[in-house]
C-alpha positions in Angstrom: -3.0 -4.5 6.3 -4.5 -8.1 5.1 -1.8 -8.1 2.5 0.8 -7.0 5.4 -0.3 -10.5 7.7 -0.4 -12.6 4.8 3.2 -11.7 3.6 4.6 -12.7 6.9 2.1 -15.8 7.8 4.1 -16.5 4.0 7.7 -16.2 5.2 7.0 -17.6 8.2 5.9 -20.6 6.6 9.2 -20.2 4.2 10.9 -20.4 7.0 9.5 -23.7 8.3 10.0 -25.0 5.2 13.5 -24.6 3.9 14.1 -26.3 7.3 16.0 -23.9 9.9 18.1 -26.8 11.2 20.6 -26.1 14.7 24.1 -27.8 14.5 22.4 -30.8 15.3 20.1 -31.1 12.3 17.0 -30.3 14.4 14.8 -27.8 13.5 14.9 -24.6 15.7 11.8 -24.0 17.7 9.7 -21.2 16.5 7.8 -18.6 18.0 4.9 -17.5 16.4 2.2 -14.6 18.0 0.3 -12.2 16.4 0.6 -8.3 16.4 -1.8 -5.3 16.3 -1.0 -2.2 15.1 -3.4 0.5 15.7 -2.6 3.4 13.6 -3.8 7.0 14.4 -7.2 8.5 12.2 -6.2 10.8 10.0 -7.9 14.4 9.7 -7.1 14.4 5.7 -9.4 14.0 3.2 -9.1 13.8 -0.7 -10.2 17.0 -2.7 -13.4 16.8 -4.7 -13.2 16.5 -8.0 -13.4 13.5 -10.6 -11.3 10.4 -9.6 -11.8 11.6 -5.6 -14.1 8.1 -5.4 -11.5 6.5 -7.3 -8.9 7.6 -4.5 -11.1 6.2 -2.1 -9.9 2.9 -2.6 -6.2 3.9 -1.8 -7.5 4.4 1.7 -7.7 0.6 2.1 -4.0 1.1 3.1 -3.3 4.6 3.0 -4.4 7.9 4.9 -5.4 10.9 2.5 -3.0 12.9 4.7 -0.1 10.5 3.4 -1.0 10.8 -0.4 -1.1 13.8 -0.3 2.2 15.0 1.2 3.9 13.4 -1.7 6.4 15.2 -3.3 5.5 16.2 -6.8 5.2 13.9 -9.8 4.5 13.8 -13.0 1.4 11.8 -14.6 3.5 8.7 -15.7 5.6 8.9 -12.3 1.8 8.5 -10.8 0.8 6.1 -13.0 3.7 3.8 -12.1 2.9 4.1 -8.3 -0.6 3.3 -9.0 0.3 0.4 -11.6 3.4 -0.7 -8.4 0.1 -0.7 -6.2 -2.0 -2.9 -8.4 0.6 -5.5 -9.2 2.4 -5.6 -5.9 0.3 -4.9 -3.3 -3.3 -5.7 -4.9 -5.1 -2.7 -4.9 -8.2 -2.8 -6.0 -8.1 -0.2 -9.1 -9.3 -1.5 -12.2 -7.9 -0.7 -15.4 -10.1 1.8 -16.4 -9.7 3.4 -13.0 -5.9 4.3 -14.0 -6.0 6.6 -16.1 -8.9 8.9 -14.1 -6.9 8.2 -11.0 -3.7 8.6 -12.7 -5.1 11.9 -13.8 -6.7 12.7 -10.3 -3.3 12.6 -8.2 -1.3 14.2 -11.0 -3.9 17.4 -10.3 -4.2 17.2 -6.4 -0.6 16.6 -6.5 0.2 19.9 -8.0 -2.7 21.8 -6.5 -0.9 20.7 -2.8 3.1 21.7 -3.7 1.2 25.5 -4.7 -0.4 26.2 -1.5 
């Protein structure tokens, strides 16, 4: 969510800068207030198993319940989320974590679209 409130405190600022001029060359006024979201617990939890603890840092952002109703993947399909989560959003999964997470959702993954 931190990542969330920076992005717009970062395009808000954008905004200021480039200068969002009216007809008249002033700048518009600007509203600025702050927002709290407050999302439901979920009743999910990942299945035990190596890489579980790993997983336990995607629910910085995510709830287990939304991992893992994913559709199925393959390994690399997974591994290109994960690496998408690293570079884009920032989270925190080292690089040896990729590969045993990588390997992690790939199984749970499949275990979930056979039940």
């Amino acid at each position: 969510m931190n990542h969330v409130r920076m992005l717009c405190l970062e395009l808000m600022l954008l905004a200021l800068g480039t200068g969002m001029a009216s007809a008249q060359g002033r700048v518009a006024p600007i509203a600025i207030h702050s927002v709290s979201v407050q999302l439901p617990a979920g009743q999910a939890e990942f299945p035990p198993g190596p890489g579980a603890d790993v997983a336990g840092k995607c629910l910085i952002c995510h709830s287990a319940e939304m991992v893992l109703k994913q559709p199925q993947m393959s390994e690399e399909a997974w591994r290109s989320v994960i690496n998408k989560m690293r570079s884009a959003y920032g989270a925190p999964i080292t690089d040896d974590d990729v590969k045993v997470l990588t390997a992690y959702m790939t199984r749970i993954n499949a275990d979930q679209q056979n039940h």
